[in-house]
N, C-alpha and C positions, 0 to 999 in steps of 0.2 A: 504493500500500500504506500501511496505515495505520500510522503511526510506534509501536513499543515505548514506552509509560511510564518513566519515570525513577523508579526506587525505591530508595532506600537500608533497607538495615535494620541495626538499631543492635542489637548484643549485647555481654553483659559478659565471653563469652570470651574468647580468645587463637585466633582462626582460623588460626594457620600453627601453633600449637603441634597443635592439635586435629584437623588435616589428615593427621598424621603418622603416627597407632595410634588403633585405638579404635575404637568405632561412628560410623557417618555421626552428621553432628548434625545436628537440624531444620534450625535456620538455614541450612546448606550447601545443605539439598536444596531447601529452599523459596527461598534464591538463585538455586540454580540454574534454577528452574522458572518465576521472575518474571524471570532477567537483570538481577540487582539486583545492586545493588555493596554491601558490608560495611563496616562500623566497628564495628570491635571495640577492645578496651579497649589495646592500644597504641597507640591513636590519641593517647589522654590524656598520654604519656610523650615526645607531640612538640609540645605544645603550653603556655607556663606557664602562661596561664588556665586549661587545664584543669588542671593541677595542683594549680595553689591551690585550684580550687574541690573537686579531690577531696580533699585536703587536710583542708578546712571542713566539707563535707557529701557527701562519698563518691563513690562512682565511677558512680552511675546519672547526679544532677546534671551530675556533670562530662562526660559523655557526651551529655545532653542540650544541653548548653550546644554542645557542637562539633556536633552533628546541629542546631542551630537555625542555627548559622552556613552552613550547607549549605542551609538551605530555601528558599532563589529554585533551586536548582539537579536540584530533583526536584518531582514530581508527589506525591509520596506517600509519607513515612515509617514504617516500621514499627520498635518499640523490644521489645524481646524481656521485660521485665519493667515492673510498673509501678511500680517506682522510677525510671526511668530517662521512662517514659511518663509520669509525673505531673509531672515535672521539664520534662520537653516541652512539655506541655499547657500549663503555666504561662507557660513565654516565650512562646508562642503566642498565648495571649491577651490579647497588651502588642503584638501587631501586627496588621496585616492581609496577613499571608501566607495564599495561597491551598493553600498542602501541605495535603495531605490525611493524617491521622495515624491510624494501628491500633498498637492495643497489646495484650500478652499480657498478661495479668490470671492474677496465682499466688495471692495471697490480698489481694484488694482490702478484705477485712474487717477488718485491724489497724487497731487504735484509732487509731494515729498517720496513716495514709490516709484515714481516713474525714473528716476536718476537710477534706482537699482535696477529697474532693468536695462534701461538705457544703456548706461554708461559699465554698469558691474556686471549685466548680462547672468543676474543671478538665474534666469532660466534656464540657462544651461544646467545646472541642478536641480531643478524642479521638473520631473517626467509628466507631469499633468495637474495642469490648473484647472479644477474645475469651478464654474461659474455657472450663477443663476438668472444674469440677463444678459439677452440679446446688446445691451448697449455694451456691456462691460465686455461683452465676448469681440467686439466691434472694436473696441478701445483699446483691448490688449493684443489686435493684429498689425492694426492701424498706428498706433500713437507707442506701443512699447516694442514693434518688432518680434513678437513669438506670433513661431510659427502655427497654424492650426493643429498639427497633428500632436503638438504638448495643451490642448483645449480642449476642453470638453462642457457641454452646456447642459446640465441639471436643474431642474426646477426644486424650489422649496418647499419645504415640507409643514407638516404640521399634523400632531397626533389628534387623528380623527376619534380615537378611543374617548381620550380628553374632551377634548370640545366639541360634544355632540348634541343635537338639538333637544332641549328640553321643554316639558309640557309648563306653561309658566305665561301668564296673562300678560301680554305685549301692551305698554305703555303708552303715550304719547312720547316716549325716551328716543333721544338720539345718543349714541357712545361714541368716542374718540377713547383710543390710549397710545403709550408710546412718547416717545422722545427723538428717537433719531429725526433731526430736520424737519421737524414737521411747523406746519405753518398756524399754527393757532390765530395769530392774530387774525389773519381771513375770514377761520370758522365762525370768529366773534362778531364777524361784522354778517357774517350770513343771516346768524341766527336770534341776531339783535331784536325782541320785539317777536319772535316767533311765539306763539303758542305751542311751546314744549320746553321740555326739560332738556338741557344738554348733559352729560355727565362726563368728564376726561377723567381717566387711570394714568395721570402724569407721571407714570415711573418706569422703567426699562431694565431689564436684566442686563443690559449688553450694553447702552448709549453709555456716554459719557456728558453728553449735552444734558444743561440746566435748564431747567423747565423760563421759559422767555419771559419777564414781569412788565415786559415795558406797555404792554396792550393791557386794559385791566379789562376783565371778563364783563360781560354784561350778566344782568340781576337771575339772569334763566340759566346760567352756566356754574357747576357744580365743579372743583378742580379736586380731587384725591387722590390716594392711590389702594392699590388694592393686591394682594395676593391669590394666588391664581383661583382657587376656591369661590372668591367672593369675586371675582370678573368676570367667571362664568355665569356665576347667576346675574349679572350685570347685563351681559350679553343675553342673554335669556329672557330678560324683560326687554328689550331694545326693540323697537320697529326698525332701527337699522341704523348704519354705522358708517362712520364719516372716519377719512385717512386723509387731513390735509398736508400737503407737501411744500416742500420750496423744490425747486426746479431741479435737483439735481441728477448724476447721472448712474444712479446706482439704484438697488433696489429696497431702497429706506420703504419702512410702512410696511415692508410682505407680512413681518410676521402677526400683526393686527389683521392684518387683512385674511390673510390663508384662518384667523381663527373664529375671525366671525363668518367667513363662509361654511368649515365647517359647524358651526353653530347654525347655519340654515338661515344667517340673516341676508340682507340685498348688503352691498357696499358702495358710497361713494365715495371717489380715490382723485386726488390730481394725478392728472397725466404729467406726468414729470421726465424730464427725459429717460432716466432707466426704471420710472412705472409702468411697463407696458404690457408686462408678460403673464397677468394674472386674473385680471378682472374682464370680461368681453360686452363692451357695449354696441348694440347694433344700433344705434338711433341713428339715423341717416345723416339729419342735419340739426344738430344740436345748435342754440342760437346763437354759440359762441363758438366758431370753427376750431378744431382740434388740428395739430401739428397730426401729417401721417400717421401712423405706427405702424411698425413691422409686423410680420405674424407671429403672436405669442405664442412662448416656449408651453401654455396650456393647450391651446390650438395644437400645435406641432405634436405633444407628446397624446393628446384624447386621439386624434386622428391614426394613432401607429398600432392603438388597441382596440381602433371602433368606437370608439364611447362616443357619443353624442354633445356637439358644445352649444349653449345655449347661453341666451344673455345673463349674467349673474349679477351685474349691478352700469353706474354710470361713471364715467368719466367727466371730470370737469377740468377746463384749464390753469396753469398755475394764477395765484392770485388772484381768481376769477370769483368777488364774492357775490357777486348776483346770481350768475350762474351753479353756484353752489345752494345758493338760496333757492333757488326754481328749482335742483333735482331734490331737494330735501322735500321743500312743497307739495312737489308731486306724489312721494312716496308715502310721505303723512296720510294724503288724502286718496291715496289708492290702497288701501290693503291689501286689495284681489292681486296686485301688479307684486307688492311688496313681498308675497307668499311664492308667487309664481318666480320671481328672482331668487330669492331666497332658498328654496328647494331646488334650483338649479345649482346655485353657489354649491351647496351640498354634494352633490351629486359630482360635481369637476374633484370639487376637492377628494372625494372617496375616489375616483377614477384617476388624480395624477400627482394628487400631492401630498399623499400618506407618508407619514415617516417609515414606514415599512416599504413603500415602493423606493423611497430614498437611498434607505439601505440598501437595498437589491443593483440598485443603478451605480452604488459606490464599491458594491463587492463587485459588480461586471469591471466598474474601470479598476481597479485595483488589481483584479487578476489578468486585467488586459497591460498594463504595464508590467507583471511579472510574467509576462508571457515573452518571449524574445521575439523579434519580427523575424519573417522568413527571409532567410538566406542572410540572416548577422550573426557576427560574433558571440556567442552566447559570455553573458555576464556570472553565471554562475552555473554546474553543474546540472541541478534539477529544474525540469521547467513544471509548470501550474497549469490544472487546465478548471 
């Protein structure tokens, strides 16, 4: 029998905190599915090197630096962001270790990234980036020079188990949560004088962004935060769910969005330039023209298993608070429409964006780089099938 790969993968979680409540997390399920063992960031709190280096230069570096001390001891690393991957790539390239390294790519287009590839050509150690928008897959051809064949395009995930629709008397409630870029000030002027309730979850497991004070809320806007338990019931009463954005080119807001869809609510999202790939609005001619958009990596991936795509919520432009205000209007006052999107949102998300199809899609690429291409050099004695 052919011997299991040694894989480590490196995240900037807390794995035993994260084990405890909550939604499955990628990483867990894609461990589980590779037989790979974890590092996660109390790795750094038993080590001093690693502490001075996060210290100096944060906690991906420092993460990477204990995942390079580990690579005679696996086949293959994977680093869950590319701070922590570009950090890799880097010691990597000062030896001749044979690991094999995949990294998750979140927005490989910040100015301060792009020198490393540019200039450091840190992809040359990194066998496969994988990325969850079309923009950022664009950005990393285009603007950093990797080649396509180190890309690979993944949609995000979100445990369907967790955020499932609940039987639970739908409110006059609009919900927002989140922090990464999002544009609150907009929302407030949407919903200025609506008749409804707004309620924002201003906290993020992941942002680093401070919730913005300079717009004060208007008197119908509720700002809290909430633990995953009590968002879902949040969500649960919600007639539907608002992701406002600032323009940017990444895909800020998925994880709000992939979990009120599968909560079975409608969503509206700024189209942002790297929002494109999750939400499917068919309205022909919305009153505020929309920039193009590509065909979404939902689209792309429903289409390879059949599944059927259907409208799940609306697009509106960035900074567009009228326009935001008219698709809320409308949904308030259509329930029939709001149910009919809603149970579609569902339905994508069971069909493309399970943390269990994620997994599957990360175990293919991962055995697809420990597989050697035909007619190369083999990297090491056994191959993977």
């Amino acid at each position: 029998m052919t011997p299991a790969p040694r894989i480590l993968i490196v995240v900037g979680a807390d794995a035993t905190r994260d084990a405890t409540a909550g939604p499955r997390r990628d990483y867990a399920v894609v461990a589980s599915r590779l037989d790979a063992v974890v590092l996660d960031r109390t790795a750094v709190a038993r080590s001093w090197t690693a502490r001075v280096i996060q210290s100096a230069l944060g906690r991906g570096p420092a993460l990477a630096w204990l995942a390079f001390r580990q690579r005679h001891d696996y086949e293959l690393i994977v680093t869950d962001a590319e701070n922590t991957g570009i950090a890799l790539a880097l010691l990597l390239r000062f030896t001749r270790a044979t690991v094999q390294h995949v990294t998750i790519g979140h927005r490989v287009s910040a100015l301060k990234k792009r020198a490393f590839f540019r200039l450091a050509q840190v992809h040359r150690r990194i066998d496969r980036i994988a990325l969850h928008s079309r923009k950022q897959y664009q950005v990393a051809i285009e603007k950093l020079g990797v080649g396509p064949g180190r890309l690979a395009l993944l949609p995000y995930q979100v445990d369907t188990e967790f955020w499932r629709p609940e039987d639970a008397p739908t409110d006059r409630l609009i919900v927002s949560a989140g922090l990464e870029h999002r544009d609150y000030a907009t929302l407030f002027k949407a919903v200025a004088g609506l008749d409804a309730e707004v309620v924002i979850g201003a906290a993020s497991h992941w942002s680093r962004h401070a919730f913005d004070k300079s717009a004060p809320p208007p008197s119908n806007v509720r700002i809290d935060s909430f633990d995953y338990a009590s968002l879902r019931r949040l969500y649960a009463r919600a007639a539907l769910v608002v992701v406002p954005l600032n323009d940017v080119d990444n895909q800020a807001g998925v994880t709000t969005i992939l979990e009120a869809m599968a909560m079975g609510k409608p969503v509206i999202v700024t189209q942002s330039l790297g929002q494109t790939d999750v939400v499917e609005d068919r309205r022909r001619s919305p009153r505020a023209p929309l920039r193009p958009r590509p065909e979404s990596l939902a689209r792309l991936f429903a289409e390879r298993v059949g599944a059927p795509v259907e409208p799940n919520g609306f697009y509106v432009g960035p900074g567009d608070a009228d326009g935001l205000r008219r698709a809320i209007s409308y949904l308030l006052a259509h329930p029939e429409e709001r149910t009919r999107l809603g149970r579609a949102a569902r339905r994508l998300a069971e069909d493309v964006f399970t943390v269990d199809l994620f997994a599957e899609r990360m175990r293919s690429l991962v055995f697809d780089c420990l597989r050697p291409a035909p007619g190369s050099v083999l990297r090491r004695s056994t191959s993977y099938s």
